[in-house]
GUTORZA-599740 format. One record per residue: residue in three letters; residue number from 1; z, y, x of N, C-alpha, C in turn. Coordinates in Angstrom, 1 decimal. Atoms other than C-alpha are relative to their C-alpha. Example, Ala and Ser with C-alpha at 12.3 -4.5 7.8 and 13.67 -1.06 7.14 Angstrom:
<recs>
- ala,1,0.0,-1.2,0.9,7.8,-4.5,12.3,0.0,1.2,0.9
- ser,2,0.0,-1.1,-0.9,7.1,-1.1,13.7,0.8,1.1,-0.8
</recs>
This chain:
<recs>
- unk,1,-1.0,-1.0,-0.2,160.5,-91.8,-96.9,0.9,-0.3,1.2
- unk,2,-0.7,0.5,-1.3,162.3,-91.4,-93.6,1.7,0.8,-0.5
- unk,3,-0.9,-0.2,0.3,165.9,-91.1,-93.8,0.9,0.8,1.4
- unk,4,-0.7,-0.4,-1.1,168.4,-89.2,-91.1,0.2,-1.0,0.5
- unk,5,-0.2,1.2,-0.6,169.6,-91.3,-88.3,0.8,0.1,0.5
- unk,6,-1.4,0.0,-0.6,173.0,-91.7,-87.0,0.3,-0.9,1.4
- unk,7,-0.1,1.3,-0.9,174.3,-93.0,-83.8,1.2,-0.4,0.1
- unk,8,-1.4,0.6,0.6,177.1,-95.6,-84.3,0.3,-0.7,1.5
- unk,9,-0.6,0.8,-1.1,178.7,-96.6,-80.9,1.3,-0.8,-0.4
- unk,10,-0.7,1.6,0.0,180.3,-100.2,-81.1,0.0,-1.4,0.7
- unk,11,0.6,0.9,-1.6,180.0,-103.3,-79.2,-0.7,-1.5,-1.1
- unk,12,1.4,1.1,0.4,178.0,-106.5,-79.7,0.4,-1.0,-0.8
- unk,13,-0.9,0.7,0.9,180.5,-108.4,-81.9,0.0,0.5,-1.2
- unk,14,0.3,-0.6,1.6,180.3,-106.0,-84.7,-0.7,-0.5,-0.8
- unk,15,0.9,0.5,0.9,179.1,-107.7,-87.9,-1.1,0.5,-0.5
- unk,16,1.0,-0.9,-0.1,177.0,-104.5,-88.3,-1.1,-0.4,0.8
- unk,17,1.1,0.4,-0.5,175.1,-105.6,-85.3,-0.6,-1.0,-0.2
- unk,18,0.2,1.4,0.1,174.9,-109.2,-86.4,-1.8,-0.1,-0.1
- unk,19,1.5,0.3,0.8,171.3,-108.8,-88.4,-1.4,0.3,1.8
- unk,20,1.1,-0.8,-1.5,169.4,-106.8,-85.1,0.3,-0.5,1.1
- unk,21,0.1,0.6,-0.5,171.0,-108.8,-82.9,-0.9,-1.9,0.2
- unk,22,0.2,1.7,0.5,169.9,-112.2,-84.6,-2.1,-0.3,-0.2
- unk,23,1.2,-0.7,-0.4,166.4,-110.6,-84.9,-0.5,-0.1,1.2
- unk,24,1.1,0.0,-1.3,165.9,-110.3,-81.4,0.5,-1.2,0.5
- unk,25,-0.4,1.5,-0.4,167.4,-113.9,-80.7,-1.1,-0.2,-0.4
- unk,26,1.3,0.0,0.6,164.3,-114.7,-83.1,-0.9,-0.1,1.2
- unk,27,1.2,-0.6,-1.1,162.1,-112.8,-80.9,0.0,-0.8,1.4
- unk,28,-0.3,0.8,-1.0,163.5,-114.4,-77.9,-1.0,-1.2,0.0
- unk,29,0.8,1.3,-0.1,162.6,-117.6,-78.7,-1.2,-0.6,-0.3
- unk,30,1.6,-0.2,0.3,159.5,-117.1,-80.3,-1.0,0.2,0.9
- unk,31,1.1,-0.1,-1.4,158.0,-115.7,-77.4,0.5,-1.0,1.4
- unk,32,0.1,0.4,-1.1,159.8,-117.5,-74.6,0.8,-1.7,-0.4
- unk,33,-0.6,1.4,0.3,161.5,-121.0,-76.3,1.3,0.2,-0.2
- unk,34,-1.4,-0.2,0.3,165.0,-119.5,-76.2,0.6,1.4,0.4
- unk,35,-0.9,-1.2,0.1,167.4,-116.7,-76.2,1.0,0.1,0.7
- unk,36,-1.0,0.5,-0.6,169.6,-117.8,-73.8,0.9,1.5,0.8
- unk,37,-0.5,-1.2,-0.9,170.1,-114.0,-71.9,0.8,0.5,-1.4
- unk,38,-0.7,-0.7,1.0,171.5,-112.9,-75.1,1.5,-0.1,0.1
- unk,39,-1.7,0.2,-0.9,174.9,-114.2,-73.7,0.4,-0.6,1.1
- unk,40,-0.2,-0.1,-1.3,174.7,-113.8,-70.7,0.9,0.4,0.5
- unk,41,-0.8,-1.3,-0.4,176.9,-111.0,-70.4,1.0,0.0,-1.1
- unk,42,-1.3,0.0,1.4,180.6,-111.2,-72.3,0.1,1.4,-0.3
- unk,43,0.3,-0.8,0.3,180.4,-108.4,-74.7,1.3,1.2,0.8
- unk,44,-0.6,-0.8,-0.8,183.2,-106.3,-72.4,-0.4,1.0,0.7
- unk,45,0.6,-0.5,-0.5,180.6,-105.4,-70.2,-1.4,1.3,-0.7
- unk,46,0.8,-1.3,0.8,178.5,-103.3,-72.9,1.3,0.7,-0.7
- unk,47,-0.7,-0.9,1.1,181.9,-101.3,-73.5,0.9,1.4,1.0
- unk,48,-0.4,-0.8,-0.8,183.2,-98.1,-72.4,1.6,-0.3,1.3
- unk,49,0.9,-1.0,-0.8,184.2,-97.1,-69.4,-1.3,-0.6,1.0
- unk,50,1.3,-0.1,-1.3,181.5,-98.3,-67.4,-1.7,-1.0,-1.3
- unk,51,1.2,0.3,0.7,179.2,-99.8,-70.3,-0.5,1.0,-2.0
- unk,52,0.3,-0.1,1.3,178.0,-99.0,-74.2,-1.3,-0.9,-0.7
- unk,53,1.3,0.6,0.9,176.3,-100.6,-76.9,0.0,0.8,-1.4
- unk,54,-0.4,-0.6,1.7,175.3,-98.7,-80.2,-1.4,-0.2,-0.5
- unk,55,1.0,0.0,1.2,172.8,-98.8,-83.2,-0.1,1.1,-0.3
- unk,56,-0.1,-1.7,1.0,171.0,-95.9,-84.9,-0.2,-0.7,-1.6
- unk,57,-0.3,-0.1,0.9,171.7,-96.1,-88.3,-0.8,0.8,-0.7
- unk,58,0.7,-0.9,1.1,169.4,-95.3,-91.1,0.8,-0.4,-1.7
- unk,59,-0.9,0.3,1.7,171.7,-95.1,-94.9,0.7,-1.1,0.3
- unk,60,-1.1,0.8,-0.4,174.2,-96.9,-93.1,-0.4,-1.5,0.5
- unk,61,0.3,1.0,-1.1,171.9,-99.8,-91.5,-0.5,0.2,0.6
- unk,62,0.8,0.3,-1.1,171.1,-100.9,-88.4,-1.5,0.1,0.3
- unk,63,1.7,0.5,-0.1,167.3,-100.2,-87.4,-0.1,0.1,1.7
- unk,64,0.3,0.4,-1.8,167.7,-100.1,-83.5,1.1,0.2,0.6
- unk,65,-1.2,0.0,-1.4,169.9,-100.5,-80.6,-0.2,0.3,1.0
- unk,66,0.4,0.1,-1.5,170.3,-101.0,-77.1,1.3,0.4,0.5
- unk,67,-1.6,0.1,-0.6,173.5,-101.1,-74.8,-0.9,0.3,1.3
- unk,68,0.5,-0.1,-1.2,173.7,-100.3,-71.1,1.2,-0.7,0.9
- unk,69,-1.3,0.4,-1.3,176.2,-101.9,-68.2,0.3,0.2,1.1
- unk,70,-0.1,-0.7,-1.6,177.3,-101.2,-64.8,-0.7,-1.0,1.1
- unk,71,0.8,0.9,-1.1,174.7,-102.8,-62.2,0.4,0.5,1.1
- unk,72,-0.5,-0.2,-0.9,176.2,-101.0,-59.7,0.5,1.0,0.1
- unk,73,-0.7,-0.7,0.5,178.5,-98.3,-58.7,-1.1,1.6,-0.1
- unk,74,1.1,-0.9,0.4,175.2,-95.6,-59.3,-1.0,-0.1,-0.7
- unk,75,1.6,0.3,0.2,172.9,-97.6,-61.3,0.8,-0.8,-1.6
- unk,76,-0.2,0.6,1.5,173.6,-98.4,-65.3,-1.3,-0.9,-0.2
- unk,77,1.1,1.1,0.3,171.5,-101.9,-66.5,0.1,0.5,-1.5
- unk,78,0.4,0.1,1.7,169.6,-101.4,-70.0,-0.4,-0.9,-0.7
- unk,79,0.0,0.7,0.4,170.2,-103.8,-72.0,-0.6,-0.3,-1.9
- unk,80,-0.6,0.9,1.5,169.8,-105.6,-75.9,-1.0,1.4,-0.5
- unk,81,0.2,-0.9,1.3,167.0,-102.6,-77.1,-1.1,-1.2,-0.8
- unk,82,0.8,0.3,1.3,165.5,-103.0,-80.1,-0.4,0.7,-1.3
- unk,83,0.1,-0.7,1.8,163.8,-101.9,-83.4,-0.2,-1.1,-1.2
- unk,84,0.1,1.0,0.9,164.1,-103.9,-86.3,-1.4,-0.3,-0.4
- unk,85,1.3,-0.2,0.5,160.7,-105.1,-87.3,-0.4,0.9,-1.3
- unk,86,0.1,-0.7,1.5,160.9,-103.5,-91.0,-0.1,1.7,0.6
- unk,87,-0.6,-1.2,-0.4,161.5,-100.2,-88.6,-0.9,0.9,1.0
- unk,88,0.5,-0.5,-1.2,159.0,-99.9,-85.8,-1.1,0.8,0.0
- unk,89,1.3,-1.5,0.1,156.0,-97.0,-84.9,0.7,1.1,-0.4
- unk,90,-0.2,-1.1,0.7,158.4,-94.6,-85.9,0.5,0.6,1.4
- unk,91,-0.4,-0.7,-1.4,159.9,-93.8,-82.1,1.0,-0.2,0.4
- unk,92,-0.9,0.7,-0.3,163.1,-95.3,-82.7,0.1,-0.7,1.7
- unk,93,-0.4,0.5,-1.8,163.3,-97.3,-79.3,-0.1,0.9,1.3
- unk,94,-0.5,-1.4,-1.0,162.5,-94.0,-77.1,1.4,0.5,-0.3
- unk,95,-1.0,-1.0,0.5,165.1,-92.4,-79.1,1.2,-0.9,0.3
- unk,96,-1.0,0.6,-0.5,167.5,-95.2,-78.1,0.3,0.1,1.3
- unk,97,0.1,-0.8,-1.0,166.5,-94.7,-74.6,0.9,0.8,0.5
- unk,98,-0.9,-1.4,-0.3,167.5,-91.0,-74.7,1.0,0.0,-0.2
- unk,99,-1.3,0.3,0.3,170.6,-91.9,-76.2,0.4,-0.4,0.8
- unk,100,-0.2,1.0,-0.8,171.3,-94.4,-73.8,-0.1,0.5,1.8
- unk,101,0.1,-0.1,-1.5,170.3,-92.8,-70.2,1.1,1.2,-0.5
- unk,102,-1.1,-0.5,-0.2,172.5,-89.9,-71.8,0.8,0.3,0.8
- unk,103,-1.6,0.4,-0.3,175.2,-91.3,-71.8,0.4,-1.0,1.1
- unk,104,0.1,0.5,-1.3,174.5,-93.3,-68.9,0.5,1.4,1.0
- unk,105,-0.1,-1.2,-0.9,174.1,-89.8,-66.7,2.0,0.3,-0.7
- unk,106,-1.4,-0.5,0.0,177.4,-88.5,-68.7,1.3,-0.8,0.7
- unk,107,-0.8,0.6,-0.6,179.1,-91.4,-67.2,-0.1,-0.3,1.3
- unk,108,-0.4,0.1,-1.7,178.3,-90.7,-63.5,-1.6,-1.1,0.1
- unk,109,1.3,0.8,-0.6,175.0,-93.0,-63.2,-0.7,0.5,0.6
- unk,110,0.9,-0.1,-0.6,172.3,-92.2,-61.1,-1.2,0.3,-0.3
- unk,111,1.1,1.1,0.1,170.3,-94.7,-62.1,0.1,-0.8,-0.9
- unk,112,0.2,1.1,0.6,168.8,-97.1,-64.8,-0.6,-1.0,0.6
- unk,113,0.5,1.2,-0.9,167.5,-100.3,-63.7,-0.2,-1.3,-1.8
- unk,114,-0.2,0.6,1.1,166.2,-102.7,-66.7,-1.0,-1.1,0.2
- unk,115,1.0,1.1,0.0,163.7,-105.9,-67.1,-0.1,-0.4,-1.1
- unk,116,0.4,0.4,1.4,161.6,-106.8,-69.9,-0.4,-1.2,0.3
- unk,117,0.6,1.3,-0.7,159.9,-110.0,-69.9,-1.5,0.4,-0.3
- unk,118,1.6,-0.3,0.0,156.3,-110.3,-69.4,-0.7,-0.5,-1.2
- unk,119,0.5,0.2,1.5,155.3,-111.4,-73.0,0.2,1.1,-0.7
- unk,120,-0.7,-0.7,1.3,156.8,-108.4,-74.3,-0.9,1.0,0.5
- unk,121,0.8,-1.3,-0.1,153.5,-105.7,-73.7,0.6,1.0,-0.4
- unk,122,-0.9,-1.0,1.1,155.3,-103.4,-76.4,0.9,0.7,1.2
- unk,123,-1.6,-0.6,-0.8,158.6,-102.9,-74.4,-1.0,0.8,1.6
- unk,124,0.1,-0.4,-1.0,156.4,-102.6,-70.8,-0.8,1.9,-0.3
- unk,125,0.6,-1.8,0.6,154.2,-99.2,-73.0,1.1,0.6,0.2
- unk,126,-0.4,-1.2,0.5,157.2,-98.0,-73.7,0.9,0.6,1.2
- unk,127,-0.8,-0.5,-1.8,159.1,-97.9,-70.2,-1.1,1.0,0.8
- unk,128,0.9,-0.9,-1.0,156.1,-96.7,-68.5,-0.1,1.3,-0.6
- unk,129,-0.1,-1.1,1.0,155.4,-94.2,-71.4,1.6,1.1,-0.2
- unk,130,-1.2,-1.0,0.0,159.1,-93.0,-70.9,0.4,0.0,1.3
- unk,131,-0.3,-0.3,-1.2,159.2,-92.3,-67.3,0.4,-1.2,0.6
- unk,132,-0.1,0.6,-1.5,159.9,-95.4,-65.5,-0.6,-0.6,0.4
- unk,133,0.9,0.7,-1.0,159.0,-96.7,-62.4,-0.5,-1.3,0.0
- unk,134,0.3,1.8,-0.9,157.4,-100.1,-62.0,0.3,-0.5,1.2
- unk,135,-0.8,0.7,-0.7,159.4,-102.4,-59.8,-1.1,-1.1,0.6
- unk,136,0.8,1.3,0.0,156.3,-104.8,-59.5,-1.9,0.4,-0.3
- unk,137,1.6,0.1,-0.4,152.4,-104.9,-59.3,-0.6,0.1,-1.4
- unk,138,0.7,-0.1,0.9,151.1,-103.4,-62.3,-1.5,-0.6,-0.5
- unk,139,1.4,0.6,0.0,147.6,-104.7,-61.7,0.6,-1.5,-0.6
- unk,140,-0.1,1.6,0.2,148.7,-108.4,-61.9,0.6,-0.5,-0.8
- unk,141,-0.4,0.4,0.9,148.9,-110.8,-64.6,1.6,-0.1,0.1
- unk,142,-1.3,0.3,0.4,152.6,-110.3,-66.1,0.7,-1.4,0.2
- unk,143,-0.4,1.5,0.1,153.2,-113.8,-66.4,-0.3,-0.8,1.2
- unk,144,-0.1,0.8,-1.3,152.7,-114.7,-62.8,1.4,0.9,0.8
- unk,145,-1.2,-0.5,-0.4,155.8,-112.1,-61.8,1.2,-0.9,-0.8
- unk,146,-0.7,0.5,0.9,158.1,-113.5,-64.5,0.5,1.9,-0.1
- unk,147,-0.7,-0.9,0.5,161.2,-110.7,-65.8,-1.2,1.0,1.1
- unk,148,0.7,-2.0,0.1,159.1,-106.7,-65.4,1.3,0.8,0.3
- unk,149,-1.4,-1.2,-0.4,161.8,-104.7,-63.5,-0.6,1.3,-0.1
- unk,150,0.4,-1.7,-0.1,161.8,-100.9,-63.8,0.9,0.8,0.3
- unk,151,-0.8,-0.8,-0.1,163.9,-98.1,-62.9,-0.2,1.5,-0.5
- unk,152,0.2,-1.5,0.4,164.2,-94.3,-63.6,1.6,0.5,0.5
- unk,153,-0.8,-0.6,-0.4,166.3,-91.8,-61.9,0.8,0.9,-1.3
- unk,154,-0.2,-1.5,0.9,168.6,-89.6,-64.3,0.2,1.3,0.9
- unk,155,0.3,-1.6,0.1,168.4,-85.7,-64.4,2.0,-0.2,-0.1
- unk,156,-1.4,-0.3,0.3,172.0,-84.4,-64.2,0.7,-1.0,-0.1
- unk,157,-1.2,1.0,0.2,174.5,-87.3,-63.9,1.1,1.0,0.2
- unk,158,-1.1,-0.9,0.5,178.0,-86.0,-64.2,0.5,-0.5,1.3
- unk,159,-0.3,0.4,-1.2,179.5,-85.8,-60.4,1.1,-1.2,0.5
</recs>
């Protein structure tokens, strides 16, 4: 049974986020030995005005996220997506996306700019599958580029 989905803008401290963030620390390390990008960035910079981070909410939990930040003064960075594993094939992570370049455009962006790592096939479907560009040599083994940059222009940003 699928439930409605809410979107909860908050930042990366929220004890709400705790579980989906801790999940993809998980993931991190699993695939690459550590999680270390995970705080990279002091959670300020995923917060309005020039950043956001939020969860969509299904019956009041977390099943995906994703934040964005200011890479430059035309270009929002996408950051921290995810779908909970208990959560995924449903389209959730597009739909964070769309949420996400939004509100990127409503706040004057341009431009996304994002990098997956090359273990993560999943994430590189779903960027190409949602309009962005490859930053890098599709043809060639992932794992000899290292981080998969991509970009995508928005439609309407706000002047």
């Amino acid at each position: 049974m699928t439930f409605a989905l809410s979107v909860h803008r908050t930042t990366t401290t929220d004890a709400l986020a705790r579980p989906l963030l801790d999940e993809l620390a998980h993931e991190y390390t699993t695939r690459y030995g550590s999680a270390h990008d995970l705080n990279r960035y002091p959670a300020e910079e995923f917060a309005p005005p020039h950043g956001a981070f939020l969860l969509l909410l299904e019956q009041g939990r977390p099943v995906a996220g994703g934040a964005y930040r200011r890479y430059d003064d035309h270009t929002a960075e996408l950051k921290r997506i995810w779908t909970h594993s208990a959560h995924r094939r449903r389209g959730l992570a597009r739909r964070v996306l769309t949420v996400l370049e939004r509100e990127a455009a409503a706040c004057g962006y341009s431009r996304v700019f994002l990098t997956t790592g090359p273990r993560q096939p999943e994430a590189r479907g779903l960027y190409l599958a949602s309009g962005y560009r490859p930053l890098f040599d599709v043809t060639a083994e992932p794992e000899s580029i290292g981080p998969l940059p991509f970009e995508k222009f928005l439609e309407n940003p706000k002047p």
